[in-house]
C-alpha positions as CSV (number, residue, x, y, z in Angstrom):
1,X,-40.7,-22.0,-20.5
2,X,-37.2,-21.6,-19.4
3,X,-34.3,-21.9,-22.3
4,X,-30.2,-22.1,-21.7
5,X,-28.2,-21.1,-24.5
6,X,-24.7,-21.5,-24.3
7,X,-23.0,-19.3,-26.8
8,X,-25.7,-17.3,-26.9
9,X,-24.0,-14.2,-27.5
10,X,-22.9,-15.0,-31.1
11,X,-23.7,-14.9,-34.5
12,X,-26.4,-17.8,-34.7
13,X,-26.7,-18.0,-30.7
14,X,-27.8,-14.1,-30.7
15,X,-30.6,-14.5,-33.4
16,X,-31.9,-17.6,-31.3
17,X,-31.8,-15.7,-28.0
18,X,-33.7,-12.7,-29.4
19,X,-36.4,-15.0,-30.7
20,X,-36.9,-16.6,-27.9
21,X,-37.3,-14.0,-25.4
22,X,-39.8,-12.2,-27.7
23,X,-41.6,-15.3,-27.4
24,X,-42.0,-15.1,-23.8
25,X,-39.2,-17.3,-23.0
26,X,-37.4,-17.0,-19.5
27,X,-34.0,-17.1,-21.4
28,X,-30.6,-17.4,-19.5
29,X,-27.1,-17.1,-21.7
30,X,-23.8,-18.2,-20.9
31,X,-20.9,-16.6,-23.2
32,X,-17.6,-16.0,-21.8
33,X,-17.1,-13.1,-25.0
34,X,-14.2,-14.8,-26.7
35,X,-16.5,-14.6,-29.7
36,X,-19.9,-13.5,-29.0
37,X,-20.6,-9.7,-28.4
38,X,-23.0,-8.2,-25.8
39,X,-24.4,-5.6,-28.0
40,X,-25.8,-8.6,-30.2
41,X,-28.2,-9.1,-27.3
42,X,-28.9,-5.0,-26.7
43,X,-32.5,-5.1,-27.5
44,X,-33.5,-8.0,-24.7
45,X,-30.9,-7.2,-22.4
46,X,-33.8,-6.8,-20.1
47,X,-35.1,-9.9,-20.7
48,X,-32.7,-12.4,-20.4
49,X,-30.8,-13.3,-17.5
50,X,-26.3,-12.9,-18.7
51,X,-23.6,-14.8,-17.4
52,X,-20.1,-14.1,-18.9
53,X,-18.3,-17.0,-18.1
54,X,-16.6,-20.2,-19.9
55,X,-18.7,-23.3,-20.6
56,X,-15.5,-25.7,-19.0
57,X,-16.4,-24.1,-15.7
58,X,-18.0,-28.0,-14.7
59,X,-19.0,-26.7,-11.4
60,X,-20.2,-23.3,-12.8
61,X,-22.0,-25.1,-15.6
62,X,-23.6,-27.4,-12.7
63,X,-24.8,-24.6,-10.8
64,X,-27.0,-23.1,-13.6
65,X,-27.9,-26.4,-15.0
66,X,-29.3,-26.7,-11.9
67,X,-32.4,-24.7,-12.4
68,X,-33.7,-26.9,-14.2
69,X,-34.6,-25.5,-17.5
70,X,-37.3,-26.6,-20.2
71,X,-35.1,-26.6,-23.4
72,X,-31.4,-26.4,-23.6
73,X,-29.3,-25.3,-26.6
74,X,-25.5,-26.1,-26.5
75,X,-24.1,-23.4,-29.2
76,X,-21.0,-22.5,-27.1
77,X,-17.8,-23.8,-29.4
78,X,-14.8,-22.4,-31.1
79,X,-16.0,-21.8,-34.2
80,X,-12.8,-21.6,-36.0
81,X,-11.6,-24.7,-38.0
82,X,-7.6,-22.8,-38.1
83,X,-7.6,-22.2,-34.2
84,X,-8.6,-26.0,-34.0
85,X,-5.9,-26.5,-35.7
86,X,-3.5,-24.6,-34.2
87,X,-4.5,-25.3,-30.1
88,X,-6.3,-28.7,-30.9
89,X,-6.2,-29.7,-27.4
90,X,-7.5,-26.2,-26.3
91,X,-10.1,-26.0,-28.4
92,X,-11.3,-29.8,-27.9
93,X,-12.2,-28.9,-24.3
94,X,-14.7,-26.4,-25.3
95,X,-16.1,-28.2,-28.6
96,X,-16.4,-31.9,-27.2
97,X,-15.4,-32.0,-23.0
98,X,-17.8,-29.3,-22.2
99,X,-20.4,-31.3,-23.8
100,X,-20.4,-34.5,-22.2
101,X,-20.0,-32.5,-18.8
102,X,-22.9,-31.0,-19.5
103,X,-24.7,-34.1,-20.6
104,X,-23.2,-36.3,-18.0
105,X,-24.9,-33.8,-15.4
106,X,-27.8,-34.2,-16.6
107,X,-27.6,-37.6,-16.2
108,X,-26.7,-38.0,-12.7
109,X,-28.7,-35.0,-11.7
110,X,-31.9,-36.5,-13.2
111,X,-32.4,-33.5,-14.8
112,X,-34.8,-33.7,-18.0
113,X,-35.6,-31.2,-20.1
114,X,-38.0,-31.3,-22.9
115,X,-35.0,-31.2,-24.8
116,X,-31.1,-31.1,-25.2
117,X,-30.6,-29.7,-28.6
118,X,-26.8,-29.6,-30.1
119,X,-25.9,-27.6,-32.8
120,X,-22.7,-29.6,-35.1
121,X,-21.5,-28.7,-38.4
122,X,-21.7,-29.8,-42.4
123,X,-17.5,-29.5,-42.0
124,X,-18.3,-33.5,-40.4
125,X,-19.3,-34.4,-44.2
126,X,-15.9,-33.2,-45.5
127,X,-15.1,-34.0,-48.7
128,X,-16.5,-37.4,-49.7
129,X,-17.9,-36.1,-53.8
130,X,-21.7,-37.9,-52.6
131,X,-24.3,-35.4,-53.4
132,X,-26.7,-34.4,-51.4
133,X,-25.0,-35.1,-48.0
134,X,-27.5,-37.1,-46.3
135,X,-28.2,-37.6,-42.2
136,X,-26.5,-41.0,-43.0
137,X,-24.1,-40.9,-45.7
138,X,-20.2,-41.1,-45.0
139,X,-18.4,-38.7,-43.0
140,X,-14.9,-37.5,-43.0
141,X,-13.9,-34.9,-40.6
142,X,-10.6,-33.9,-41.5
143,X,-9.7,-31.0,-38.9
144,X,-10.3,-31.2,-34.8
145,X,-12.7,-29.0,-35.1
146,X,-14.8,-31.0,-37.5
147,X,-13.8,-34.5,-35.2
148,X,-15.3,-33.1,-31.5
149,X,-18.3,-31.7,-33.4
150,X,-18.9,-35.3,-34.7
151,X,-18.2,-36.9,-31.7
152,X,-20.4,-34.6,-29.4
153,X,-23.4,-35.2,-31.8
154,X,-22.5,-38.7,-31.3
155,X,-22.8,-38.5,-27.7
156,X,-25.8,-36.2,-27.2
157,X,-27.2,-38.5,-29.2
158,X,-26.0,-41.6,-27.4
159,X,-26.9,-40.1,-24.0
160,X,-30.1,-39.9,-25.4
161,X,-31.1,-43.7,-26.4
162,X,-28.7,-45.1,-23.0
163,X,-29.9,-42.5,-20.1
164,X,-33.5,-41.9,-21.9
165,X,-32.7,-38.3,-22.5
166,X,-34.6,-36.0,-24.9
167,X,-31.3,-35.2,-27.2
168,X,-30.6,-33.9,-30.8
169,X,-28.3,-32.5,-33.4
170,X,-28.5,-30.5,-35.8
171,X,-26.0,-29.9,-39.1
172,X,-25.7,-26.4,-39.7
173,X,-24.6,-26.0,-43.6
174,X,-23.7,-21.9,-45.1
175,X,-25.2,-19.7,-42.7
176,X,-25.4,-15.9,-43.4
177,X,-27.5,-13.0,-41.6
178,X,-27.2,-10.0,-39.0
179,X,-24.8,-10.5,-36.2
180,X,-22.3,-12.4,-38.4
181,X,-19.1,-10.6,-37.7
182,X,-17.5,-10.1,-40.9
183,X,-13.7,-9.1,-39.2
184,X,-13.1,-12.8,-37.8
185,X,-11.0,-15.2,-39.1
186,X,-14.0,-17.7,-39.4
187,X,-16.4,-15.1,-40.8
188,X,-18.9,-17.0,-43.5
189,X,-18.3,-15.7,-46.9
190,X,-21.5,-13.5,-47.7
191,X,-20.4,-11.3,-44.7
192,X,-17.0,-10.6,-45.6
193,X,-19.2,-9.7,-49.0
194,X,-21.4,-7.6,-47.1
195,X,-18.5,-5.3,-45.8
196,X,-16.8,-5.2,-49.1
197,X,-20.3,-3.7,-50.8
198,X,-21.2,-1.0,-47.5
199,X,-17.6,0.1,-47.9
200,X,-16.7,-0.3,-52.0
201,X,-14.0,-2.3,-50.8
202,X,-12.5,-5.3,-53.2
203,X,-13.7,-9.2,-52.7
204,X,-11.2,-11.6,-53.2
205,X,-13.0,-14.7,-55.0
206,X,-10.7,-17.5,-54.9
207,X,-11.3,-19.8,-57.9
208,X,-13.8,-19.0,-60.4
209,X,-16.6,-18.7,-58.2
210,X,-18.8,-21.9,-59.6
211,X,-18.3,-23.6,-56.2
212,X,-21.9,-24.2,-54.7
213,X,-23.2,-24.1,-51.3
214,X,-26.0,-24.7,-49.7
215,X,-26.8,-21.3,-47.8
216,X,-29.2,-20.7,-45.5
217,X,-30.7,-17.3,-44.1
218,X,-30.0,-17.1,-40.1
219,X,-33.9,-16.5,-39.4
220,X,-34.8,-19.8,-41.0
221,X,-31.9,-21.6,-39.0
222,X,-33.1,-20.2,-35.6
223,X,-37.0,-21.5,-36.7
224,X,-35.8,-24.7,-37.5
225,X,-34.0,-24.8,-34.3
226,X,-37.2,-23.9,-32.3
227,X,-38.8,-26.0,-34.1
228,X,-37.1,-28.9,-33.7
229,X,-36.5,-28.7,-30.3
230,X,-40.2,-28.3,-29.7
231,X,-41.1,-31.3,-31.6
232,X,-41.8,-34.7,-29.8
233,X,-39.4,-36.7,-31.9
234,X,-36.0,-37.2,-29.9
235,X,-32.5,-38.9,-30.5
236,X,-32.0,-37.6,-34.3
237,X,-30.1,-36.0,-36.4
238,X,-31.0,-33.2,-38.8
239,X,-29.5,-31.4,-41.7
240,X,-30.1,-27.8,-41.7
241,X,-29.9,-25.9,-45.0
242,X,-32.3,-25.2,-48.0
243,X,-31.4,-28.2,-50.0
244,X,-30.4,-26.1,-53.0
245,X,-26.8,-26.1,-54.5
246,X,-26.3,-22.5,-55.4
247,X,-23.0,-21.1,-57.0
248,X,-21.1,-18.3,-55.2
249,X,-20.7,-16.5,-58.3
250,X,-24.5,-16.8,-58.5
251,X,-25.6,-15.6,-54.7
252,X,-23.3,-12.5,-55.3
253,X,-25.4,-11.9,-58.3
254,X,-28.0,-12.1,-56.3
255,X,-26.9,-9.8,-53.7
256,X,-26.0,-7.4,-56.0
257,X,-29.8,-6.8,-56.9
258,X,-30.8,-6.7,-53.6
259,X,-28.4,-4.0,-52.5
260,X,-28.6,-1.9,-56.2
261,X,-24.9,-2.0,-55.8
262,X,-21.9,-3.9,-58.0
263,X,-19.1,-6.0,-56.2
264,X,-15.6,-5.4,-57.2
265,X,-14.4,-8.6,-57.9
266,X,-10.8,-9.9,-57.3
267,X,-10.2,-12.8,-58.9
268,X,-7.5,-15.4,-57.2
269,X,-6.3,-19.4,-57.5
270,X,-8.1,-21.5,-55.7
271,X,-7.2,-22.3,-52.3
272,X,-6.2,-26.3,-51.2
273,X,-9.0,-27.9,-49.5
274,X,-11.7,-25.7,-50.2
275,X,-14.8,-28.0,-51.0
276,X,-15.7,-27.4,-54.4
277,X,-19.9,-28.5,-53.7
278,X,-21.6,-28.8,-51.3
279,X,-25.9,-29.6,-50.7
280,X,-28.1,-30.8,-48.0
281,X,-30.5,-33.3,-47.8
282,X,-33.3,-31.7,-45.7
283,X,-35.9,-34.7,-46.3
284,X,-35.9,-35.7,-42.5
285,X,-36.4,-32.2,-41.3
286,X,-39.5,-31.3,-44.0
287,X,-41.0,-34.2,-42.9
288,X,-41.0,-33.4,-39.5
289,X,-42.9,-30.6,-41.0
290,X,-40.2,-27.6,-41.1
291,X,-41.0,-25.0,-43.7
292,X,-38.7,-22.3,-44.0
293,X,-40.2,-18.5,-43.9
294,X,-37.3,-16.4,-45.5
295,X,-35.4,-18.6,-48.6
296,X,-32.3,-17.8,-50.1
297,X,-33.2,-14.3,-51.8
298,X,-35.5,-13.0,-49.0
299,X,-33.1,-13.6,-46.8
300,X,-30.2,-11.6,-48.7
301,X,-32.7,-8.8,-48.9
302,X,-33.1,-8.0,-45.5
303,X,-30.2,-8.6,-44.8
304,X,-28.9,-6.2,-46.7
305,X,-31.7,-3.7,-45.0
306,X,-30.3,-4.5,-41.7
307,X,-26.8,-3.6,-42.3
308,X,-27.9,-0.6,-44.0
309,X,-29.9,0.2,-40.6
310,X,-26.7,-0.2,-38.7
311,X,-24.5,1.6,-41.3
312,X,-26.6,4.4,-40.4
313,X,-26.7,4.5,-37.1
């Protein structure tokens, strides 16, 4: 089977690519490095075929969508809601242009894989109080970022039911796990906690830490992602989470027994327009028949064993 990632040099893209090519999967990445890594792909970096280059290369993105591949996961995006923000129009070519390019080729190419599969966001949800945030319930995306993933869902999907396409979406919600770079601006929380524990170093909790989330170990995401995009049902979207609302204050508890070591807690005011809760519905995706391997706790563990297998490198 032959599988494009684009963005598959990042956090979530990297776990995916590694998967697959220790499947047996003929993998081929595109990253053009603004945020992805190359050593994040060091241990099958005989195994699948690189090209650094930018997804809004149309012609580029033709030439390699070209050979035709079995399953094709669009994870290139800038993933950071403040540089939406700031270069709206910038960042709307990568997040939303790049995908109807790429769908629009397919289209007129005749090109069908077994599936196109696009990975959007919870941030679509915003902050409408309805709990759990259902496939269907309202959305509200209140940044540019949160607006072109919305609207690129909406057209994968779309191209799907006009042009007969095998298309879908998925709704990543807290995502944590190796590869994560804790240094970015648009690092997920539990990763800027994991740097603070290896190095003693002070967290800075803003608010008093009872705001939930719905986190989800990167292992499980990549799964579900394989899984779906395997599947025969097309032209849907999917939460992907665990379904359980857990307090921050809680997971770092958590954490804290899987690494045997204590956080030094900072305590701050809360910060304007942070979502105070936030849950998944995953009943469409567990009756598909997902079953996550890792959960919530498992996952923290090895995580933890991984960075300590890096820290000691």
């Amino acid at each position: 089977m032959k599988a494009l990632v684009t963005g598959g040099a990042g956090f979530i893209g990297s776990n995916l690519v590694i998967s697959l090519a220790n499947k047996g999967y003929d993998v081929t990445v595109v990253d053009d490095l603004s945020m992805g890594l190359t050593k994040n792909l060091e241990s099958v970096k005989d195994k699948v075929k690189f090209y650094k280059h930018d997804v809004c290369d149309h012609q580029f993105m033709h030439r390699v969508l070209d050979q035709d591949f079995d399953y094709i996961y669009y994870l290139a995006a800038v993933a950071s809601v403040a540089d939406s923000v700031e270069r709206p129009m910038e960042t709307h070519k990568v997040n939303h242009e790049s995908v109807v390019d790429t769908l629009e080729y397919l289209r007129i190419a005749n090109l069908h894989p077994k599936k196109f599969l696009f990975t959007s966001s919870a941030a679509v949800y915003g902050n409408y109080p309805e709990l759990p945030k259902k496939e269907d319930s309202r959305v509200q995306p209140l940044t540019p970022y949160a607006v072109d993933k919305y609207a690129s869902e909406r057209m994968t999907i779309d191209y799907g039911t006009l042009y007969g396409l095998n298309t879908v979406a998925v709704r990543f919600f807290n995502v944590f796990g190796p590869r994560q770079n804790p240094n970015s601006p648009y690092s997920g929380v539990l990763s800027i906690v994991t740097k603070c524990l290896v190095n003693d170093e002070e967290f800075t909790l803003f608010g008093d830490g009872k705001q939930t989330r719905d986190f989800i170990y990167v292992k499980d995401i990549v799964n579900a992602l394989i899984f779906i995009s395997e599947s025969e049902k097309s032209n849907e979207v999917y939460n992907v989470g665990y379904g359980q609302q857990n307090a921050l204050i809680d997971v770092i508890k958590m954490y804290e027994k899987a690494s045997g070591k204590r956080l030094k807690l900072n305590y701050a005011d809360a910060r304007q327009g942070d979502i105070a809760e936030s849950l998944a519905d995953v009943t469409r995706l567990t009756q598909l028949g997902f079953k996550p391997k890792w959960g919530l706790e498992k996952g923290l563990a090895e995580y933890w064993d991984y960075t300590m297998e890096e820290y000691n490198e």
